[in-house]
C-alpha angles and dihedrals in degrees: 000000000000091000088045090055097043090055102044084052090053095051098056093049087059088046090041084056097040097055088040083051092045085049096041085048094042087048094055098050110120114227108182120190129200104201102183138131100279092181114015136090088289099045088101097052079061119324117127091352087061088063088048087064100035091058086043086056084056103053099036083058086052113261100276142043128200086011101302132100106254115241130222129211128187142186152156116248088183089218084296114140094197090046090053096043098048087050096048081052096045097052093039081052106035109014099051085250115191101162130031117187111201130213138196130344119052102218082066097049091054091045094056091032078072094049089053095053087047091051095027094227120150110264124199117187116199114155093039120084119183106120090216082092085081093026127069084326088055113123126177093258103044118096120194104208123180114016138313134196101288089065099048097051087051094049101039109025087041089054092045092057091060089054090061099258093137098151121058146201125178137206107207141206103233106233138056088305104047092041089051102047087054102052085041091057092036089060090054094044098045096041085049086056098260136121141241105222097182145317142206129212105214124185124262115270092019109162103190114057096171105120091037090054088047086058092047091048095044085054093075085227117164094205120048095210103211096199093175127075144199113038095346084065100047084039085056111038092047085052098055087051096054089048094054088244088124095065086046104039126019112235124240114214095199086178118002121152133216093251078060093062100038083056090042088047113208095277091068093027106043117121092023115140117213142154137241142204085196144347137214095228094038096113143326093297106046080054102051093047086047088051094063094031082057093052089061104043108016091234132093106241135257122238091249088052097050084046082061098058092040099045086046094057093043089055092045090054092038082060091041090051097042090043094218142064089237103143092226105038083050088055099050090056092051088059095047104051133077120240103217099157144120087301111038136011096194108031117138123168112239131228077261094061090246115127113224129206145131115306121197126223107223138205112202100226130243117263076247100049094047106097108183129004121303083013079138109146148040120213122229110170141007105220106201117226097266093044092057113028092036120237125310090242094063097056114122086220112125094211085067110091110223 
């Protein structure tokens, strides 16, 4: 009776360690989603070329992490905040989810920045820019990764001040994005001494912008302010060419991305100033990733794009060094490390959750000054991290300790 019972004790202490090993395993896969618009006015900012380089991130780091294969998840929020939130809850709750890296719209980005702070599951949001993500709408789990509106003002209304644009009117995106690259852009213009003469919120995916481009033009403005992006931005600024409200008014492409040229073509964009969080043709590493990005695609890739393979490795080695998929141990190691990659060689994640790094002020070149294909822009000024995204004193979120 005594060996029987010995037995059968030892047998449930190997059964006992093998279930508390099948749970510890189960625990440390790694499920990352990619929650973007696959097929709307913003698909070729990311969209289905996001995925490319995510997938790219994954394979260049091996395949697997903590001795699983690591697993990838996509889907199309359509632009839809409640879409993108319920699938961020479904794969935390069903999928075994531990990253999810956002795309583009903001109002989306906020709505599932909640639902990371609810699951307390890492968020990294890529395609949205309003910097309110790591502002009054920060949370501990939430990462802000290539650029947002406060950047971009800073880069691009504060270029065009020195151009003499010194009275505005903008033509706005009507949602979170739109109002907060605008206000963004208005701060900078009127703390430079200019004026706002007016603005317009239009809907997302508009295609005439007539009416829209004859108020900016009765307002006597010198800078026509495109707060909107993707395929609203290229909509707009073709429109005001074919109006005539060019020749009248210059253009601000307050966010405008390198798939948007390539559709404008130089002999719209040219002359357009813009900034960047990253471009393909910037130095010896951004070339050699787009190389391979273009084999693969057969496109060179966007700045959002690039962020994706970037943020997707930094996540990876923040697991490997943590040695666990735990949400805040893999935090903390993402706040702690440098980011010296193909896209940055000086990005660190702030207390915020933005991470802050050099942005570049960009000229689109003239048909004539473009020398092979995708030789798009001209750069006119490196901006440092502080310069462009403010101090991180300064930031409204309430996890940073004044």
């Amino acid at each position: 009776m005594k060996s029987a019972f010995r037995s059968a004790a030892v047998a449930a202490a190997i059964l006992a360690s093998v279930s508390a090993s099948a749970v510890q395993a189960a625990s440390n896969k790694v499920v990352i989603g990619d929650i973007d618009d696959m097929s709307g006015l913003y698909a070729d900012v990311i969209g289905p070329g996001g995925i490319e380089a995510a997938k790219m991130a994954i394979e260049d780091f091996g395949g697997s992490v903590l001795g699983q294969k690591i697993e990838l998840l996509t889907a199309d929020h359509q632009n839809k905040p409640d879409l993108g939130a319920q699938k961020f809850r479904e794969w935390a709750d069903q999928n075994g989810l531990t990253m999810v890296l956002g795309g583009s719209n903001t109002g989306v980005s906020i709505a599932m920045s909640n639902i990371a702070r609810e699951k307390k599951t890492p968020f990294i949001a890529i395609g949205a820019a309003g910097a309110s993500l790591t502002g009054k709408d920060c949370t501990p789990y939430t990462v802000h990764y290539a650029y947002d509106t406060t950047a971009l003002a800073n880069g691009t209304a504060k270029t065009m001040l020195k151009q003499g644009g010194v009275n505005w009117f903008f033509i706005t995106a009507d949602y979170a994005f739109g109002t907060q690259l605008q206000e963004s852009a208005a701060s900078v213009v009127t703390a430079g001494g200019g004026k706002v003469l007016g603005a317009v919120r239009v809907p997302l995916s508009t295609t005439d912008f007539s009416s829209y481009l004859l108020q900016a033009q009765a307002s006597g403005a010198q800078v026509l302010g495109l707060a909107n992006a993707g395929a609203d931005f290229t909509n707009s600024l073709k429109a005001a060419n074919e109006f005539g409200i060019s020749k009248t008014m210059k253009p601000a492409a307050l966010l405008a991305f390198l798939s948007d040229i390539h559709s404008l073509g130089l002999q719209t964009a040219q002359g357009l100033y813009l900034t960047t969080g990253w471009y393909w043709d910037l130095n010896d590493k951004t070339r050699a990733f787009s190389k391979r990005y273009f084999e693969k695609t057969k496109k060179e890739p966007t700045m959002n794009q690039a962020a994706y393979y970037s943020s997707t490795l930094a996540y990876l080695n923040a697991v490997k060094a943590a040695g666990t998929t735990d949400a805040d141990k893999v935090m903390d190691e993402l706040h702690k490390m440098k980011i010296d990659d193909m896209f940055t060689p000086n990005g660190k994640i702030r207390a915020d959750g933005l991470m802050e790094h050099d942005m570049y002020i960009m000229q689109v070149k003239t048909p004539a000054e473009s020398k092979y294909p995708w030789d798009y822009y001209r750069l006119v000024q490196t901006m440092g991290g502080e310069e462009a995204f403010g101090k991180l004193s300064d930031s409204a979120c309430p996890l940073v300790k004044k």
